[in-house]
Backbone as CSV, one residue per row, in Angstrom:
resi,resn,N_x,N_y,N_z,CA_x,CA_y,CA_z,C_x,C_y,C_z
1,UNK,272.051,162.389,251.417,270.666,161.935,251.458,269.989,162.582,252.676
2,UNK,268.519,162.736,252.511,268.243,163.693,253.500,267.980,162.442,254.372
3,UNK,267.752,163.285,256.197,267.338,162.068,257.002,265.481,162.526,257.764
4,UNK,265.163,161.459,258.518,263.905,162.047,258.864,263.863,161.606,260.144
5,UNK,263.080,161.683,260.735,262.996,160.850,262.121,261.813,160.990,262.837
6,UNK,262.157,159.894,263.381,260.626,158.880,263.973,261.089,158.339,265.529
7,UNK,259.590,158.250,266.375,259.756,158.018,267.610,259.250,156.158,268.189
8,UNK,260.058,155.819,268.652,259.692,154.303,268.952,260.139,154.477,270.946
9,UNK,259.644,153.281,271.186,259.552,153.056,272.844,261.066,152.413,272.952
10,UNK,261.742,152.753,273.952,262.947,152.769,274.136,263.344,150.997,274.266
11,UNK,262.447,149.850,274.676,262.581,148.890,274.608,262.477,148.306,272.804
12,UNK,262.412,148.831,271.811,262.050,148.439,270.905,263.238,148.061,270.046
13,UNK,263.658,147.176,269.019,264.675,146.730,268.243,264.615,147.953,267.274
14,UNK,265.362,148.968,266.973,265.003,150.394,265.506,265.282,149.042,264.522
15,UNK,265.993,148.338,264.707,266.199,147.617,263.085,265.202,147.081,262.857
16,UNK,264.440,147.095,263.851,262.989,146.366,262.832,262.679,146.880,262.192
17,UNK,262.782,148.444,262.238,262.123,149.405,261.265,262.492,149.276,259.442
18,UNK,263.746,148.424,259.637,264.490,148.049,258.381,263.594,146.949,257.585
19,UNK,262.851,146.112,258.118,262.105,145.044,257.571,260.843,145.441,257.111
20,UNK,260.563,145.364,255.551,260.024,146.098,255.004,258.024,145.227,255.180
21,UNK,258.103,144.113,256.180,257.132,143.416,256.613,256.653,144.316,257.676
22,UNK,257.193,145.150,258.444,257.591,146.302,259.914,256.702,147.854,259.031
23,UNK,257.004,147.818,257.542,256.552,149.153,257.124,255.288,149.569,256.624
24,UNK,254.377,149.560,258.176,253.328,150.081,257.782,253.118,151.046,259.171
25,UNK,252.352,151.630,259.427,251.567,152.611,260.152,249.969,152.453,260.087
26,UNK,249.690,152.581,261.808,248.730,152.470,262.106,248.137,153.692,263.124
27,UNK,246.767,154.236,263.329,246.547,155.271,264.223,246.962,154.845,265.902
28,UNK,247.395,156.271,266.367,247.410,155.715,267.854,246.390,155.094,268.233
29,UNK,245.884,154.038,269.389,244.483,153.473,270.018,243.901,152.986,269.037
30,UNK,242.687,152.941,268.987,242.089,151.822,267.987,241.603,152.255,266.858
31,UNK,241.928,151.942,265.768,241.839,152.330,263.849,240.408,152.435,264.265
32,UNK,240.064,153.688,263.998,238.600,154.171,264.104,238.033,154.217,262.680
33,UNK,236.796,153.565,262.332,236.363,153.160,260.658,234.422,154.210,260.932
34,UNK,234.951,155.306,260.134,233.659,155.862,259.713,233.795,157.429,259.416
35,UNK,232.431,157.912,259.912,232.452,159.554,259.579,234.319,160.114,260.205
36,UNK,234.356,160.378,259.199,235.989,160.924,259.430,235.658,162.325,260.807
37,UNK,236.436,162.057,261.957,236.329,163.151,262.950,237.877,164.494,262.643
38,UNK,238.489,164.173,261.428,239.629,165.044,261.265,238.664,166.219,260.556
39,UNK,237.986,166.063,259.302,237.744,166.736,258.654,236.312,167.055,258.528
40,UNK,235.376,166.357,259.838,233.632,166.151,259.888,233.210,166.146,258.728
41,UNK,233.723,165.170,257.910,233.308,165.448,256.212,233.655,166.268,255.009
42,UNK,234.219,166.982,255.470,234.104,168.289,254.422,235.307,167.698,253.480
43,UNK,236.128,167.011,253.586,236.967,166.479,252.833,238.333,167.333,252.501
44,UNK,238.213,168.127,253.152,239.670,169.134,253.337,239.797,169.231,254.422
45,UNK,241.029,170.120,255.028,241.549,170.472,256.405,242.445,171.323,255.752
46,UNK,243.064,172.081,257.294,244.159,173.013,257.078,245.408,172.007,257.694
47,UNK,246.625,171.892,257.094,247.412,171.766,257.034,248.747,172.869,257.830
48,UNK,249.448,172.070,258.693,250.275,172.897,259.740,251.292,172.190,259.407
49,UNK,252.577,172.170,259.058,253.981,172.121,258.871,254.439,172.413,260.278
50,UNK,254.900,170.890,260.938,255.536,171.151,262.501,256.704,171.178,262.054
51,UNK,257.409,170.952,261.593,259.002,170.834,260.841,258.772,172.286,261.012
52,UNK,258.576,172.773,259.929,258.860,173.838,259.292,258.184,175.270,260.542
53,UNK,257.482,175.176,260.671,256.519,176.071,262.322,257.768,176.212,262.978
54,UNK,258.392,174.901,263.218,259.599,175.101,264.136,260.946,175.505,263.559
55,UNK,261.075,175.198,262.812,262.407,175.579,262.094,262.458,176.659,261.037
56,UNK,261.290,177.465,260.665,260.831,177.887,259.566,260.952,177.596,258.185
57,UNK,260.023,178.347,257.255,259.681,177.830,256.475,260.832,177.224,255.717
58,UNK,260.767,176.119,254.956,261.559,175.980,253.961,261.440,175.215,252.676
59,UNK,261.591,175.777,251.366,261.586,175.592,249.983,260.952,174.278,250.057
60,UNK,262.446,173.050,250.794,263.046,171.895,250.134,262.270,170.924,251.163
61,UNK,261.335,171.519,251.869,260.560,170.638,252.966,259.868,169.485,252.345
62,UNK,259.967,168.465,251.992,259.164,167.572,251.865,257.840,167.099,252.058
63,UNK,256.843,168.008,253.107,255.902,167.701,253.749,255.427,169.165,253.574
64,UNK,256.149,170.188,253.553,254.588,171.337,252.730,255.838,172.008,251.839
65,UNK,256.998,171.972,251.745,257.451,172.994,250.330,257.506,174.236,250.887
66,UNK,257.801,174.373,252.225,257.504,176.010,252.307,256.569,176.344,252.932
67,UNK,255.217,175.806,252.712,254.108,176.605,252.819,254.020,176.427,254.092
68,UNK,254.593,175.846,255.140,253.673,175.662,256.479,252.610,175.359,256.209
69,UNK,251.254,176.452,256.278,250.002,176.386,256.243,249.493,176.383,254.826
70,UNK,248.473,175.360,254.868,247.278,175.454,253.413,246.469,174.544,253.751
71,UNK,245.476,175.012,252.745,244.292,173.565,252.573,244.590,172.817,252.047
72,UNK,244.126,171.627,252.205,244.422,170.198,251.352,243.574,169.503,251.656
73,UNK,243.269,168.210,251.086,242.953,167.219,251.265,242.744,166.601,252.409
74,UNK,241.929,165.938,253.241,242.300,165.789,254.552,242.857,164.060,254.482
75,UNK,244.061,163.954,255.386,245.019,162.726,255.091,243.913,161.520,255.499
76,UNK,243.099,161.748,256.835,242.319,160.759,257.102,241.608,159.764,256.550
77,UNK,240.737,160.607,255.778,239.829,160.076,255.014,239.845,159.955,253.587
78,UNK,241.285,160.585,252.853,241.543,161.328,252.045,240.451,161.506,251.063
79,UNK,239.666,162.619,251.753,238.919,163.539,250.586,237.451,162.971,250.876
80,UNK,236.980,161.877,251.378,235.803,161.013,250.898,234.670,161.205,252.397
81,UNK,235.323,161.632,253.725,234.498,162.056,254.554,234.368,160.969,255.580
82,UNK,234.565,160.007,254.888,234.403,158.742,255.619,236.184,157.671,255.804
83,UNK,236.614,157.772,256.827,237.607,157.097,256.942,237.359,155.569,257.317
84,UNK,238.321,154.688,255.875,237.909,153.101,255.887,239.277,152.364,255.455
85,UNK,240.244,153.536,256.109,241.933,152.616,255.629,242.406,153.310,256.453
86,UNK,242.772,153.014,257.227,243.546,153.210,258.553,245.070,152.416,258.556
87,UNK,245.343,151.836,257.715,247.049,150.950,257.722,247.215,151.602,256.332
88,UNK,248.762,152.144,256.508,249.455,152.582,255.556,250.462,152.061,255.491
89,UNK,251.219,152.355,253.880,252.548,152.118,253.775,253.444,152.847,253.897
90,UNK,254.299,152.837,255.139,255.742,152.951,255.490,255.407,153.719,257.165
91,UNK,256.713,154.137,257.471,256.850,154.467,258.848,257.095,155.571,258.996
92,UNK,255.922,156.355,260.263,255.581,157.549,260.568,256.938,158.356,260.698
93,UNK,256.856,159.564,260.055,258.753,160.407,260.063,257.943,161.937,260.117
94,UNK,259.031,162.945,260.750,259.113,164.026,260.117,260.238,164.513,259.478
95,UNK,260.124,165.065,259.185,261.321,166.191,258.339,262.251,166.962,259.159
96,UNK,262.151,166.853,260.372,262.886,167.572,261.442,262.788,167.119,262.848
97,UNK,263.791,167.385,263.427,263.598,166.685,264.609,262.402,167.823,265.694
98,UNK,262.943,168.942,265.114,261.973,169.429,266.182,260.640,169.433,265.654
99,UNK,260.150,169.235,264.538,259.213,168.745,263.939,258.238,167.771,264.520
100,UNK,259.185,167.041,264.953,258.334,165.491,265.793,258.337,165.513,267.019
101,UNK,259.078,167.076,267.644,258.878,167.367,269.123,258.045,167.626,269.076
102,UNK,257.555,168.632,268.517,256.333,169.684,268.409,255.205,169.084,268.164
103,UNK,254.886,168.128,267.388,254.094,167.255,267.071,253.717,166.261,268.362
104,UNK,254.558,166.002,269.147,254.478,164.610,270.536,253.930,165.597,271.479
105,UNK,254.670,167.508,271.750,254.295,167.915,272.476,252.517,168.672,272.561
106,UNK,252.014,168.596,271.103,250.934,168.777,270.925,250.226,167.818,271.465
107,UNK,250.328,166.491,271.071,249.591,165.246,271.631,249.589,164.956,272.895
108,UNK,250.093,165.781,274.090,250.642,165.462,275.207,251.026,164.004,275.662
109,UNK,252.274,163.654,274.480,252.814,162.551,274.653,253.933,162.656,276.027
110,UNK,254.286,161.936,276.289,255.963,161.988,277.247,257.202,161.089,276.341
111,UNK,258.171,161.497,276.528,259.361,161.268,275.901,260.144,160.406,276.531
112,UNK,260.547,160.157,278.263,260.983,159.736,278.815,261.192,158.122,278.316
113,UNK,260.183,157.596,278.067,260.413,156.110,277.324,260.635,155.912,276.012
114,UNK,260.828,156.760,275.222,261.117,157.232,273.864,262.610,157.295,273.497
115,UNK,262.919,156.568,272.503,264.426,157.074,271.614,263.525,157.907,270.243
116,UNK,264.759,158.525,269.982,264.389,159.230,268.385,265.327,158.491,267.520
117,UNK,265.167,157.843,266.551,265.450,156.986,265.448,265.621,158.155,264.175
118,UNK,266.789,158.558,263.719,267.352,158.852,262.440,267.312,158.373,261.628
119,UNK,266.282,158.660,260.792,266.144,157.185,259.356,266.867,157.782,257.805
120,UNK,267.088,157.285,256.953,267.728,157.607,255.527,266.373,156.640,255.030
121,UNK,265.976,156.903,253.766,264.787,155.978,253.320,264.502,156.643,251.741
122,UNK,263.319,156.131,251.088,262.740,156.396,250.171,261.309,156.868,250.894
123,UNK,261.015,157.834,250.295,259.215,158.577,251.025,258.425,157.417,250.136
124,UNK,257.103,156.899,250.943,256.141,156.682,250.611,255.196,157.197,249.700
125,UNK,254.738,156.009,248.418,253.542,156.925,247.708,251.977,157.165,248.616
126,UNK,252.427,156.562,249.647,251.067,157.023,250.564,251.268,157.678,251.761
127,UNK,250.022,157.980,251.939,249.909,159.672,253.043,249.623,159.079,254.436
128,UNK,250.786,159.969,255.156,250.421,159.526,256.792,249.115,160.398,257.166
129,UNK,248.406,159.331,258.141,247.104,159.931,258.272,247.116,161.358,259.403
130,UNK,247.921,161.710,259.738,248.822,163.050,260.349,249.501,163.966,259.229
131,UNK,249.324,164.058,257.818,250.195,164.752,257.113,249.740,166.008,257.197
132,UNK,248.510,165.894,257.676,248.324,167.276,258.185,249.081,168.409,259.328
133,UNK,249.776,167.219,259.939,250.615,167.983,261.472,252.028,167.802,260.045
134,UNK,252.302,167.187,258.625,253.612,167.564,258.300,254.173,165.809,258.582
135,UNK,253.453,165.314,258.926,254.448,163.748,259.045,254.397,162.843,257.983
136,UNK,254.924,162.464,257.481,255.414,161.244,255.943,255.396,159.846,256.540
137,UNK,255.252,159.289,255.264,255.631,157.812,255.586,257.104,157.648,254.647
138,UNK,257.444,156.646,255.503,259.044,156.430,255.147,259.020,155.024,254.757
139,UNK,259.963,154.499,253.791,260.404,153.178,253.903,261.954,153.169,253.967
140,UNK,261.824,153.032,255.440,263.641,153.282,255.998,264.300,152.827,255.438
141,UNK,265.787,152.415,254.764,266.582,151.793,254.424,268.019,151.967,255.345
142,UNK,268.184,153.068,256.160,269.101,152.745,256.760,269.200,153.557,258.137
143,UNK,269.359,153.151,259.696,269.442,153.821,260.495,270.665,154.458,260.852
144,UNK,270.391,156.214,260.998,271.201,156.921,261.064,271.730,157.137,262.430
145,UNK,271.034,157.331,263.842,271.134,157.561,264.681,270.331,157.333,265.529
146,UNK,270.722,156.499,266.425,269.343,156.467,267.847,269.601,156.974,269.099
147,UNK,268.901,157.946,269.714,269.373,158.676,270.700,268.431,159.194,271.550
148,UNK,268.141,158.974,272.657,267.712,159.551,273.822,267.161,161.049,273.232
149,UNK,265.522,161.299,273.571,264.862,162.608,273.246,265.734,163.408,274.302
150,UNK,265.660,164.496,273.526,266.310,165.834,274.687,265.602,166.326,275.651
151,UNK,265.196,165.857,276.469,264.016,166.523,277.657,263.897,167.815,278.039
152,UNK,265.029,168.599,278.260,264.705,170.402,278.163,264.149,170.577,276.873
153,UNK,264.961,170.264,275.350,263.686,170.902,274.028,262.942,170.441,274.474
154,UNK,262.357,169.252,274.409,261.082,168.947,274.451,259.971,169.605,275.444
155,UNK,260.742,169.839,276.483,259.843,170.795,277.773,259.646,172.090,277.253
156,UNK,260.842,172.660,276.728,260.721,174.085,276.235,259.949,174.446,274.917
157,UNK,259.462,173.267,274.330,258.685,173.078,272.769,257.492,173.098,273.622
158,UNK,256.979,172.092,274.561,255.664,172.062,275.215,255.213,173.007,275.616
159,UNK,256.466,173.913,276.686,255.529,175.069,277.264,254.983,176.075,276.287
160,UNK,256.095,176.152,275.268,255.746,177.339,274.102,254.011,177.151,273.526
161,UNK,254.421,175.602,273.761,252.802,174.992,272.396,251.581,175.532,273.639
162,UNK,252.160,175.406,275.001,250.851,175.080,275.920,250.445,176.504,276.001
163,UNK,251.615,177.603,275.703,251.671,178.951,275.717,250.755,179.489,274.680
164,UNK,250.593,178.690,273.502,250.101,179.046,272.236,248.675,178.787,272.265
165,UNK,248.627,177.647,272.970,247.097,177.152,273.481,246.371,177.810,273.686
166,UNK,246.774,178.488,274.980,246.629,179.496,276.119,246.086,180.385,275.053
167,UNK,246.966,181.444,274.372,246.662,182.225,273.582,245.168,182.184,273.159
168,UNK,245.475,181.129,272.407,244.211,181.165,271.075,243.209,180.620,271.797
169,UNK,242.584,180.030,272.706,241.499,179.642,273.826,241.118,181.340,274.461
170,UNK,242.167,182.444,274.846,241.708,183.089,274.960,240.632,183.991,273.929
171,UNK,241.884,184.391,272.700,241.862,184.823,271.370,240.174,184.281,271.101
172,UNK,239.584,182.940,271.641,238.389,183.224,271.043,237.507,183.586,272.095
173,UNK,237.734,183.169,273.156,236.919,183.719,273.959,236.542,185.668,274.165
174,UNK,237.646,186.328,273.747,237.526,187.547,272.981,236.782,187.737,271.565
175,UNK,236.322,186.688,271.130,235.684,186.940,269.830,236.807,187.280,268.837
176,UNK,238.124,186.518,269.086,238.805,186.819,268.073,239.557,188.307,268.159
177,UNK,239.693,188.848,268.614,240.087,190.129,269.048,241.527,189.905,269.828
178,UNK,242.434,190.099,269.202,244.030,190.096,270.241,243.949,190.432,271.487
179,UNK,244.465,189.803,271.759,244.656,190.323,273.487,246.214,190.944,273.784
180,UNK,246.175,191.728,274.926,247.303,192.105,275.424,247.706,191.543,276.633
181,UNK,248.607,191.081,276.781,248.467,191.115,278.482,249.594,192.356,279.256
């Protein structure tokens, strides 16, 4: 069975994640209700595969199939411009562990108070409002592993992302034009 994994605060019980009263998802800070700010309306977005970005592409990915990148639907609002459901069913996962590095190190989360939770589950018929970064909803059924984030990947995922930043902040300030250094 495949596994996925998800990040909780190191004081937290993972078996709660087992209680299917526990399986919903909510936005970080406060469920924001209106003009959707993912997609300013347009009712699509581009879609980034952090699993897969990091691990490359693959077929059997659950969260893009391969594709890394495409348009879709935007998870927020799905499609309507206006976001007015902010609680979903099941619990935020990726498909890879470095998947959900890459993803925390984008958000400039910290890890230090963080375990990573190994889940086995059934996927959700509903969309994490992040499926755009590649993240699922899960309804866990069994914990695989809980373990202390790796703090060098995770540093060495950040600098790369902050590296990539860097890049493309320049990249437009060139008008889009590569740079060398």
């Amino acid at each position: 069975m495949r596994t996925y994994f998800h990040s909780c605060p190191v004081e937290a019980d993972p078996d709660s994640l087992l209680d299917p009263a526990n399986q919903f998802t909510t936005p970080w800070g406060s469920p924001n209700h209106g003009p959707c700010d993912k997609c300013e309306g347009a009712g699509s977005v581009r879609y980034e595969c952090k699993s897969c970005l990091e691990d490359g592409a693959d077929g059997d990915c659950p969260a893009c199939q391969g594709r890394v990148h495409f348009e879709g639907v935007c998870p927020a609002c799905e499609g309507g411009g206006v976001i007015d459901r902010t609680r979903r069913r099941g619990i935020a996962v990726f498909p890879s562990r470095a998947g959900l590095y890459r993803y925390l190190a984008e958000r400039g989360a910290e890890v230090g108070d963080r375990v990573m939770v190994e889940l086995e589950g059934e996927l959700s018929d509903d969309g994490d409002l992040d499926a755009d970064a590649g993240a699922l909803l899960l309804h866990p059924t069994r914990i695989v592993a809980v373990q202390p984030f790796d703090q060098e990947l995770f540093n060495t995922i950040r600098a790369r992302v902050s590296a990539d930043d860097l890049g493309s902040e320049r990249r437009e300030e060139s008008g889009g034009a590569p740079l060398l250094d």
